[in-house]
N, C-alpha and C positions, 0 to 999 in steps of 0.2 A: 520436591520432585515435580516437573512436568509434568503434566495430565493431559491427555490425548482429547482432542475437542470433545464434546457433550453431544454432538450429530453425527460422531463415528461409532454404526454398530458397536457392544463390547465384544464380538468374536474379531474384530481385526486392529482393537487399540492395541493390543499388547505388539500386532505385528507394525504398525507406525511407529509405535514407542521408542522400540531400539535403535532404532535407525538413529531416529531423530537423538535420543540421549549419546547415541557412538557418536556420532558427529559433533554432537556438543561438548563432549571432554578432550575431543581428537584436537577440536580448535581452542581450545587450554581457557579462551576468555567469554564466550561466546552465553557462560551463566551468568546468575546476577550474585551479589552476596549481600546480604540484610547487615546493617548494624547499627549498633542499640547504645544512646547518647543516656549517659548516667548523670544526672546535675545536682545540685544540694536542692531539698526543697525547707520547706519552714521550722517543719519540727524537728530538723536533725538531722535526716536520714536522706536518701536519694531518691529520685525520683527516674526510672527507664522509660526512654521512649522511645519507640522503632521512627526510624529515620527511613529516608526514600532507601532503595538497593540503588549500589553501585553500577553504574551499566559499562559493557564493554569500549565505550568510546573516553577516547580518538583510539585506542589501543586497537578495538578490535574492526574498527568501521570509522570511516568521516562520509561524506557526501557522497566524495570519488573515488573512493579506496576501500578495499577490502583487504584484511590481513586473516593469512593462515599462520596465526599463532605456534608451530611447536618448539619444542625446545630443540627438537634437531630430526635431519630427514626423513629419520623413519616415522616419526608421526605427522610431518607434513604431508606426506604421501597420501597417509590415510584420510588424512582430513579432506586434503582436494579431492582422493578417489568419491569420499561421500558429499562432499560440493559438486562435482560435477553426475554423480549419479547419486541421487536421497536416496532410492534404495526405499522410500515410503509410501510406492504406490502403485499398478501394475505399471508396466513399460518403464521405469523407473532406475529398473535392475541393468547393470551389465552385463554384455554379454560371456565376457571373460573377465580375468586380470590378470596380470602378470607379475610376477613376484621374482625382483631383479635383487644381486649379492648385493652388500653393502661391503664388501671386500673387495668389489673390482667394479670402480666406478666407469671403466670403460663399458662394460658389461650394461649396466645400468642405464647410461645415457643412449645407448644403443638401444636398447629393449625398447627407450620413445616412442618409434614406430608403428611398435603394434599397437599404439593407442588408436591411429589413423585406421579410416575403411579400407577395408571391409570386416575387422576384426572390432574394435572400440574397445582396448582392454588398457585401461589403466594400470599405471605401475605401482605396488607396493614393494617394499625392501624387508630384507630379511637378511641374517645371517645363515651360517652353516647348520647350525645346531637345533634351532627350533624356530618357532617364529614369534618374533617380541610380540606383546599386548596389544601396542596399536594393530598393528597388521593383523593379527588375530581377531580382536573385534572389528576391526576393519570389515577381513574378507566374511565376517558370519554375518554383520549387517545387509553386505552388499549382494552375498548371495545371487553370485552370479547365472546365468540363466544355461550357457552353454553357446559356442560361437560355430554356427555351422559354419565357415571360413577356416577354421580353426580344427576342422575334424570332431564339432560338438563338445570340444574342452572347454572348460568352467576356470579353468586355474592353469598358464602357462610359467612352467619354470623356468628359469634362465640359468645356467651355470650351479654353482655349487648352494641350493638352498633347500630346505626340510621337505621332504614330502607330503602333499596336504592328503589327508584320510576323509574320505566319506564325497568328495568332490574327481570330476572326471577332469584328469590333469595329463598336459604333453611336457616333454623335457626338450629343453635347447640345450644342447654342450658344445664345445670346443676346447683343443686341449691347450690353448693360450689363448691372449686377450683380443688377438686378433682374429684367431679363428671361430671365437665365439660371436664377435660383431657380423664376423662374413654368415656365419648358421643363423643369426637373425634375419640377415638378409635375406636369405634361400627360403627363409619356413615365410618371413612376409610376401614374401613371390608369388609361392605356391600357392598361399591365401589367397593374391590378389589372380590369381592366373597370370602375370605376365612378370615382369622385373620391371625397374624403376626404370623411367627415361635419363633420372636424373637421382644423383651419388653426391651426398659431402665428404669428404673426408677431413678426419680432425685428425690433432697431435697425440699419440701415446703418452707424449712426456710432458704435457702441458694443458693439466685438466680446465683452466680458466679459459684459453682461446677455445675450448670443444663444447662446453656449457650452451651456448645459442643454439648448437645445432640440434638440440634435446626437442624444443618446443616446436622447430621447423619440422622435424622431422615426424610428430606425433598429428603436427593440420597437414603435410601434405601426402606423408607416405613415401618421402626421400630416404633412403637407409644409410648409414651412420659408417663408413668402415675408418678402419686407422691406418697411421702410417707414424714411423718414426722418423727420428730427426736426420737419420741416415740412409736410410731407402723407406722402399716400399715391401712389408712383408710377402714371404710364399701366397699367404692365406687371403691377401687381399688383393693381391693379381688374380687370381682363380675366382674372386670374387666379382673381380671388375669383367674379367673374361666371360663368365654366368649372365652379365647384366647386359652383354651384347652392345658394346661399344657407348657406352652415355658418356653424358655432358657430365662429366668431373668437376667441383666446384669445391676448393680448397681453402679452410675457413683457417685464416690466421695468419698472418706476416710473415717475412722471408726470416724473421729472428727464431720464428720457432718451427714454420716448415719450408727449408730452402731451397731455391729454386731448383737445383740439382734434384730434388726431391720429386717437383713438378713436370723435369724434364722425361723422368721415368712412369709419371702418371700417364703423360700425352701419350704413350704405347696403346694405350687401355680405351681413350677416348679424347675427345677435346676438352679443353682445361683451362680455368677461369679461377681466379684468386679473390677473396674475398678477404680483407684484413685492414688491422690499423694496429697502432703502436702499442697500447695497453688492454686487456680486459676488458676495460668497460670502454673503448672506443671503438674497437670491435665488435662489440655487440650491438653500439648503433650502428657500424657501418653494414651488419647484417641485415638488420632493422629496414635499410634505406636499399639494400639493395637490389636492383633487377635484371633479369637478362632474360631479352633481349633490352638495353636500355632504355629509361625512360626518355623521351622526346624532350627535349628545353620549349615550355610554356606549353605546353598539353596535359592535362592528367596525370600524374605516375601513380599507378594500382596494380595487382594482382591480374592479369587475365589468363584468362585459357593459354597452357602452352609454354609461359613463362616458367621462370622460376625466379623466387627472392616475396619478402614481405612486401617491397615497394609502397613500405608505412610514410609518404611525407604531406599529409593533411591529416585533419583532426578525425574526430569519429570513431576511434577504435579503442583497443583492448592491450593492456601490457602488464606484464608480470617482471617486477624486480624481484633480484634474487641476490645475495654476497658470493660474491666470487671465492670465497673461502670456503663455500659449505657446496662443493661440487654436486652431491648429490641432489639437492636440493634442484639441480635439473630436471633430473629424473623424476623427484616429487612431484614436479608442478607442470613437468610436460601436457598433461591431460588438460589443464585450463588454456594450451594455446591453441589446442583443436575443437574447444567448445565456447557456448557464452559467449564473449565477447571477442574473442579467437585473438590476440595478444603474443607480441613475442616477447622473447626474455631480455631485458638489460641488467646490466650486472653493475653495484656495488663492490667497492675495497673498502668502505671503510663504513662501519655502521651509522657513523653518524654525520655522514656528510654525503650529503648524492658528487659524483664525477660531475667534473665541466662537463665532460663530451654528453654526458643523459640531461644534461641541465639545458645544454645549446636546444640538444633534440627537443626538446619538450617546446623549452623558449622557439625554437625554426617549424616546428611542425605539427607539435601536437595541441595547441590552445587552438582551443574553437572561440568563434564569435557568431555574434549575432546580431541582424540590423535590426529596424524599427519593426521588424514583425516581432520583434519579440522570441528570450528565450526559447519558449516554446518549440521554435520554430530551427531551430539550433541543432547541432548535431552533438551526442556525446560520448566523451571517453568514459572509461572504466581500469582503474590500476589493482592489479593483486600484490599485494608485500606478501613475501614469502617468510616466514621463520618469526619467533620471537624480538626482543628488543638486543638482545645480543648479534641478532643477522642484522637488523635492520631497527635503528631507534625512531621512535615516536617524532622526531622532530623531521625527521626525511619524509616519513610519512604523511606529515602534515604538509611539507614542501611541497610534495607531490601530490596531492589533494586541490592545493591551490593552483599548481602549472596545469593540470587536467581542468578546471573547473573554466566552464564558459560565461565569454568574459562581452562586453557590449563595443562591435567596430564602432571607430571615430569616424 
């Protein structure tokens, strides 16, 4: 077991302790494991020796990578929620979290949001019934403080999940999956005092193209609504009408939301498509994108006023994720608005990263550096999300090596 440093009074080990142990199990690799080499020795019999312990790597860390190990989103959640908040020290703690269905990943990916200011409430998942172990020791490590934004709640519900006992909680409802995205909308408003300038909207029917918009929406505070393949729902016109004419920006190709679709957005506000042909070319083309445009041979970044990541130079933050494991959005939303601030690119296949995030990496994201030396170098940072089943050890390492700064010729 862990032993809390030797210069931490004993009235507050036991409160570093758990934190630090929740965290450690939530990330599945992050202990060590001892084992003991049996060999013959002279007179017969064997001889045990303790061997070094096992360490988490490459599994669980390389240089340029970090992995949240779980076996699946609901303890990814947890683990990021206590990666981005330890929860082992004062100011450490969250102010809220949110505890999104694991039955209605629209639901989920929506909730992103309130990760962003002026609430900062990470998402953990739950079902109807009760709330699994992770999430459970989760939310007792994290021990949230209470979100004056938020009406001084500790624990925000989203749609159909357990009621927490002994903690000050608000309920998000709606009575479909669009009207719940739109209530997310309105309660992040109200937080923020005003509505967003600026609205994604993703596919109901097409949980892969909607995944990017989890982490964008948790750094900027852009709110999440839906539309189907064949209009634009009751609940998210009322919701566009709420937000007082914004810049509409609709993530996903004309294969999964058609133009005809767009044509009925433009009522609402002005309208801008963001998309490419798969999954995971989509997410870089989200990655890259800006508006008001980047300038050809100027900068392209983030400024005031904009909207889009406008990721095409090294220096920053990215979080993969398998486009199979939707929620897993929702899990790792909270690392795009902290730390290295990172959007999502997406995997189909565990063991092989996409062209289109290979190009990215190869067009934009390798740093260099001249004769001043590394040092002097700017650097990335990659989060893998999920076990070897999301994402195998050898993508990992690909990825490790495409981040790692390298010396201009």
């Amino acid at each position: 077991m862990t032993a809390a440093p030797a210069n931490v009074p004993a009235a507050m080990r036991g409160h570093l302790l758990f934190p630090l142990l929740a965290a450690c199990a939530l990330l599945t690799a992050c202990g060590t494991r001892t084992e003991f080499l049996h060999t013959p020795n002279s007179g017969g019999g064997t001889t045990t020796v303790q061997v070094a312990p096992k360490l988490g790597f490459p599994t669980l860390a390389t240089k340029n990578t970090t992995r949240v190990a779980g076996a699946d989103p609901v303890s990814d959640a947890a683990a990021v929620a206590l990666a981005v908040y330890p929860s082992a020290a004062p100011g450490t703690h969250p102010s809220a979290v949110t505890i999104a269905p694991t039955d209605d990943w629209q639901a989920a990916i929506a909730s992103s949001v309130l990760m962003a200011s002026p609430i900062g409430a990470p998402v953990l998942l739950s079902g109807s019934s009760a709330l699994p172990s992770p999430t459970a020791d989760a939310l007792q490590a994290l021990s949230p403080v209470g979100s004056g934004a938020a009406g001084g709640a500790q624990v925000i519900r989203v749609g159909d999940v357990p009621r927490v006992s002994g903690r000050r909680s608000v309920s998000i409802q709606g009575g479909n999956d669009y009207a719940l995205a739109a209530a997310i909308d309105r309660f992040a408003s109200a937080a923020a005092g005003r509505p967003s300038p600026d609205v994604v909207i993703a596919s109901a029917d097409a949980p892969q193209y909607a995944m990017p918009a989890a982490g964008w929406a948790a750094e900027s505070g852009d709110p999440i609504l839906f539309v189907s393949s064949s209009g634009v729902p009751s609940a998210t016109k009322q919701a566009l009408l709420a937000d007082q004419s914004p810049h509409i920006y609709v993530l996903g190709p004309p294969s999964v939301i058609p133009a005809s679709v767009l044509s009925q957005l433009g009522k609402f506000g002005t309208v801008k498509r963001i998309g490419a042909v798969d999954p995971a070319a989509n997410s870089v083309a989200f990655t890259v994108y800006r508006d008001p445009p980047c300038v050809f041979g100027q900068p392209c970044a983030h400024v005031p006023g904009s909207f889009g990541w406008a990721l095409r130079s090294p220096g920053h933050g990215y979080v993969l994720i398998n486009a199979n494991r939707t929620l897993d959005a929702a899990a790792a939303a909270a690392l795009s608005a902290s730390g290295s601030y990172g959007p999502q690119l997406l995997v189909d296949d565990p063991a092989s990263l996409p062209r289109s995030v290979l190009n990215y990496f190869l067009n934009f994201a390798t740093p260099g550096f001249t004769q001043e030396g590394p040092t002097a170098a700017v650097y990335n940072h990659g989060w893998v999300i999920g076990d070897q089943s999301a994402i195998s050890v050898s993508v990992q390492a690909e990825m490790d090596t495409l981040l790692e700064a390298v010396p201009q010729k």
